[in-house]
N, C-alpha and C positions, 0 to 999 in steps of 0.2 A: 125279563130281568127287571126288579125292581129298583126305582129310583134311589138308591140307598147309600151312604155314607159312613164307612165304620171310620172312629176316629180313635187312634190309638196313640197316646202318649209316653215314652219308652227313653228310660237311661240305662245301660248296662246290665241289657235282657236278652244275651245270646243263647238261653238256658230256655228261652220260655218264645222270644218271638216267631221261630220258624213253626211250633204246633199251632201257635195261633193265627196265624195267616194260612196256614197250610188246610185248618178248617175252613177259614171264610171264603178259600177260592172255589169252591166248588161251586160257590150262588153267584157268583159272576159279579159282587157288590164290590164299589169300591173301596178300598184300603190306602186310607189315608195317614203316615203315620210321622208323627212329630217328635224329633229326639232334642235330649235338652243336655246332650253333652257324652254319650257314651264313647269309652274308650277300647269297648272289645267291637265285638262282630255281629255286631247288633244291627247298624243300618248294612252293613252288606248284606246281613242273611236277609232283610228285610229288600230288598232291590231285587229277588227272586221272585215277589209276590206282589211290588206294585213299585211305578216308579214317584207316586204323589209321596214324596218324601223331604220331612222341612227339618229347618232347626231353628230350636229356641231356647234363650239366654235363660238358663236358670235363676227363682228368683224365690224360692222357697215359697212359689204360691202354684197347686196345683191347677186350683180354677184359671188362673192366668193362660198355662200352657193348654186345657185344653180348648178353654174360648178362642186359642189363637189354634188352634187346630181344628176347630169348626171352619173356622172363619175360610180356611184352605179347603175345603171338599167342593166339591162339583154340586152336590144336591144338597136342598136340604133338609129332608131328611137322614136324622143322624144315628146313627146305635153308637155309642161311646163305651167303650170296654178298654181293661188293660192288660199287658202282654199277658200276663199271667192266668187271665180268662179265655177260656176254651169255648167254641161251641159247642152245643151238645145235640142241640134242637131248634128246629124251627118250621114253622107253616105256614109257607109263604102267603099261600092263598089265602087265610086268616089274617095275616098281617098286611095280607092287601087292605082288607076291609077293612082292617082297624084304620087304616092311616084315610080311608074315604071319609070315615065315620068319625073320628077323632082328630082333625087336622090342629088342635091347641091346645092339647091334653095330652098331658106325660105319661109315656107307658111305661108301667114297670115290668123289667123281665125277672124271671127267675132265676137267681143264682144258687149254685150249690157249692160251698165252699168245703174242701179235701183236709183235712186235718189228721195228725195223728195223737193221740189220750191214751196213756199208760199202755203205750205197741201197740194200739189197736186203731186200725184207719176206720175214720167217723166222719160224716155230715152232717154241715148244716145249712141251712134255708133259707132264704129271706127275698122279697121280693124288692127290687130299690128300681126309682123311676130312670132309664137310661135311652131310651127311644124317644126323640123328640123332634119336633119341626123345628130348627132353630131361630127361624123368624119368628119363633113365642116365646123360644126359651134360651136361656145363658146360668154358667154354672158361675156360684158364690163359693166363699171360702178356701180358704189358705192350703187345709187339707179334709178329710173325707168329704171334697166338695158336695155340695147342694146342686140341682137345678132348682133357678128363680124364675119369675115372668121377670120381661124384657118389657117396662114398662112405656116405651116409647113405639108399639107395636102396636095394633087397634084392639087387639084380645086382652080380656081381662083374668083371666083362670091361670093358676097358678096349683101345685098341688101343697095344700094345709103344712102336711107334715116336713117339706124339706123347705119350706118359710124361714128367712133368714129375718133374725131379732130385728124390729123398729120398723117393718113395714107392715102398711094396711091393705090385705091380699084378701082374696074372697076365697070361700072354703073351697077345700079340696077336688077337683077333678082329676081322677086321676083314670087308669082302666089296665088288665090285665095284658100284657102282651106277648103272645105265644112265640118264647123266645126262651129258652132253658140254655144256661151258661155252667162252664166246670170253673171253678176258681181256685188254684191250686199255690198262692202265694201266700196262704198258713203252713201249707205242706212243710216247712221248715226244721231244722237244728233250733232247738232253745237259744242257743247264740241268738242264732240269724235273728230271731224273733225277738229278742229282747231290744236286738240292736233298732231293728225296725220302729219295735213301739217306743222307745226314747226319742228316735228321730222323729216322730209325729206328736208325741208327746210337749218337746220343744217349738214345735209348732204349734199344737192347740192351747197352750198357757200364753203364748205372745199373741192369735187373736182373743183367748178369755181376755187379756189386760186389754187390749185396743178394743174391743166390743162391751164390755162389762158381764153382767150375767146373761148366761144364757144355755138354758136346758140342755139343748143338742150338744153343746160345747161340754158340758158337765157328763153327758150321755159318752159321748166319745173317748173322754179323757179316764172316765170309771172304765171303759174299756181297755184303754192302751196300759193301765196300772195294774189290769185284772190277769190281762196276758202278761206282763213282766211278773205274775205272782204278788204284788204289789197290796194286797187284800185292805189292810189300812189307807192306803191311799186309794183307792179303787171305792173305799165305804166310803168316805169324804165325800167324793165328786157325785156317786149315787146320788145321797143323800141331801146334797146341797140340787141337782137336777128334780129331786122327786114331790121337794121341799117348795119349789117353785109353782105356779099355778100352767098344769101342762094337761093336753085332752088325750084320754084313757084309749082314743080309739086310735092315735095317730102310732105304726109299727114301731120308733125306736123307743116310745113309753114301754109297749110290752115288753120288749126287748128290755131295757132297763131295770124294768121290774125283777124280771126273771131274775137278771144279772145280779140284782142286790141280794136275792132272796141265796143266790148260792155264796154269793158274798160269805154273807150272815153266818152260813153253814161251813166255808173253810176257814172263817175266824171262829170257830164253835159258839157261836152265840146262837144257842138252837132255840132256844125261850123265843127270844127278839125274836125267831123269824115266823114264831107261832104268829106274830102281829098280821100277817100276810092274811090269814083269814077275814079278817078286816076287811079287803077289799074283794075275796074269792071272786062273786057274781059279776063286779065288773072285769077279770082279767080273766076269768077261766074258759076262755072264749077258744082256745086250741089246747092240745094236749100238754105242750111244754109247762103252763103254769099248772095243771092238774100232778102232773108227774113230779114237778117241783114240790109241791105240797104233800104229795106221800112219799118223797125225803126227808122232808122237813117232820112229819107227823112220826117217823122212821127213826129218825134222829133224838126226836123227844120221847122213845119209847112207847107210844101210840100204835103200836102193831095193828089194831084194826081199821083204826083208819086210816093207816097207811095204804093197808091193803084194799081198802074200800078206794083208795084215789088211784091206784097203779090198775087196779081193772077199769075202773072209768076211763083211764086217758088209751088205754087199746081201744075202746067205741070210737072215737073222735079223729076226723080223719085230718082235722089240718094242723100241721106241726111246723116246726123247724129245724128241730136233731133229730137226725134218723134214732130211730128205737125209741124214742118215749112212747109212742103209743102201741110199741109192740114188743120186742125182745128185751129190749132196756126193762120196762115196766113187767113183764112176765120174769126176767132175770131177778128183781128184786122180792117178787112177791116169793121166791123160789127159796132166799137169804132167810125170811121170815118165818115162812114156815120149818125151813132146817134150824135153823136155830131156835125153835119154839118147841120144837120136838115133833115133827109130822113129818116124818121121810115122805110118805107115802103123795103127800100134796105137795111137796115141792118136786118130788118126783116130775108128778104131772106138770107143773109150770116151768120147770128149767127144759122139759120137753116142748114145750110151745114156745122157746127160742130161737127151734131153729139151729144151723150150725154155727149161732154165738158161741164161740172158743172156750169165754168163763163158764156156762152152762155146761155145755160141754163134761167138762174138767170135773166140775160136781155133779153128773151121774156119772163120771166112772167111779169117782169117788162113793157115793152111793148105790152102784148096783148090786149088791151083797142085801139090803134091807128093802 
């Protein structure tokens, strides 16, 4: 059994805490989990599956709760997830070595976050640093916390990209950690969702004012406006994040990027987002920005080179929404030629989707031609 510590931070998560403890018991790790006020059946269902079970005074800062929830575990190291994240995966024996080999360097696991877009359930990907030795590391920020180096620790490595504004950190160490998570707190009612991203919304404008500018904070907040539909205010926060002097290679830049460029595209400013070309060779590094671009190319009546970006981004294996580099990207090249006048090749490309639904739907609609 490994030395291991999940730490889980939970208000009024009788919906979500039993699947998620009911995964980690199988590895025999401890479950340590911190409530900050729930009023249903949250810490009972939770005393089924471990009894390290604390409470702490809410305080509208997330990092608070769960550095006070490290601080409670038995080892330390920690994997930090919340109710709403599932296990999916893991190899112990990989994560042995990683932790031999990496004792001061933040692993990132893979998350897959469950969504549903126009009735259709969709993922997406991203790898975020959550495995850590807590003797090196402590989380920052109010909400979608950071891990920071823990400057009064003998290690200096810190990972670049989850750098909180004003400090001087040495670049990035970071390393893959064989650890696949289900994250199914998008899974939601529009409601829900809306309500959600206000409440975090209200949070990330009160540290933008106590912090001043700062990228991630602009990154974030383009997000929580993108999700309430927000699309003007969502192009602000981009804009003012991108505007700033930020490195191309750190994940929530791509991520951002992305984000404006679809921006652009639900406020129909298809022109502007022709601008993306502009940076292609430094962002076309996975298929999302390739696939982005033959929307965007799509949008401004460019049919060929749309279709020249939606077969490129099926080469390219590493993504972060399902289907850009396969059924998504064969799905559109499928649009273009039906509507250009070629039954016969869309034919063939809504067939290399697979049992995508839309595809689907247009060959039955087409099999007469």
């Amino acid at each position: 059994m490994l030395p291991i510590s999940v730490c889980i931070i939970a208000k009024n998560e009788e919906n979500h805490v039993e699947e998620c403890c009911k995964r980690l018991s199988s590895l025999g790790w401890e479950i340590v989990l911190t409530d900050t006020g729930s009023t249903d059946r949250t810490v009972e269902t939770a005393r089924k599956y471990t009894d390290r079970i604390y409470h702490f005074d809410w305080c509208d800062d997330f990092s608070a709760a769960k550095n006070f929830c490290m601080e409670k575990a038995s080892h330390d190291w920690i994997l930090s997830i919340d109710c709403d994240e599932y296990l999916e995966e893991v190899n112990e024996k990989e994560l042995l070595r990683c932790m031999e080999h990496h004792p001061d360097t933040a692993g990132r696991i893979l998350i897959r976050s469950r969504f549903t877009l126009d009735g259709d359930t969709s993922y997406e990907q991203v790898r975020v640093s959550r495995f850590i030795n807590r003797k090196y590391f402590q989380f920052a920020g109010a909400v979608h916390e950071q891990l920071v180096y823990r400057p009064h620790t003998r290690a200096s490595v810190v990972p670049a990209d989850l750098s909180p504004k004003g400090e001087t950190l040495i670049p990035a160490r970071v390393y893959d950690a064989p650890i696949t998570i289900l994250h199914v707190g998008y899974d939601i009612s529009e409601e829900e969702m809306h309500k959600k991203c206000l409440r975090n919304i209200t949070l990330l404008e009160r540290e933008l004012k106590e912090q001043g500018p700062d990228p991630y904070l602009y990154y974030q907040l383009g997000q929580s406006y993108r999700r309430c539909r927000d699309y003007e205010k969502a192009l602000q926060y981009f804009d003012a994040g991108l505007a700033m002097d930020v490195d191309p290679a750190l994940d929530y830049v791509q991520i951002m990027v992305e984000s404006y460029g679809y921006t652009l595209l639900d406020l129909k400013q298809n022109q502007q987002a022709l601008q993306l070309l502009g940076i292609y060779d430094t962002f076309a590094k996975r298929a999302d920005f390739v696939f982005l671009m033959g929307l965007i190319y799509m949008n401004n009546g460019l049919f060929d080179a749309a279709i020249g970006e939606f077969q490129k981004s099926t080469t390219m294996k590493e993504f972060a929404i399902e289907g850009v580099n396969s059924y998504k990207a064969y799905y559109n090249i499928g649009v273009i030629y039906e509507c250009s006048g070629h039954p016969v090749e869309a034919k063939e490309a809504y067939r290399r989707c697979g049992d995508y639904a839309p595809a689907l739907a247009r060959l039955q609609e087409l099999k007469h031609l």
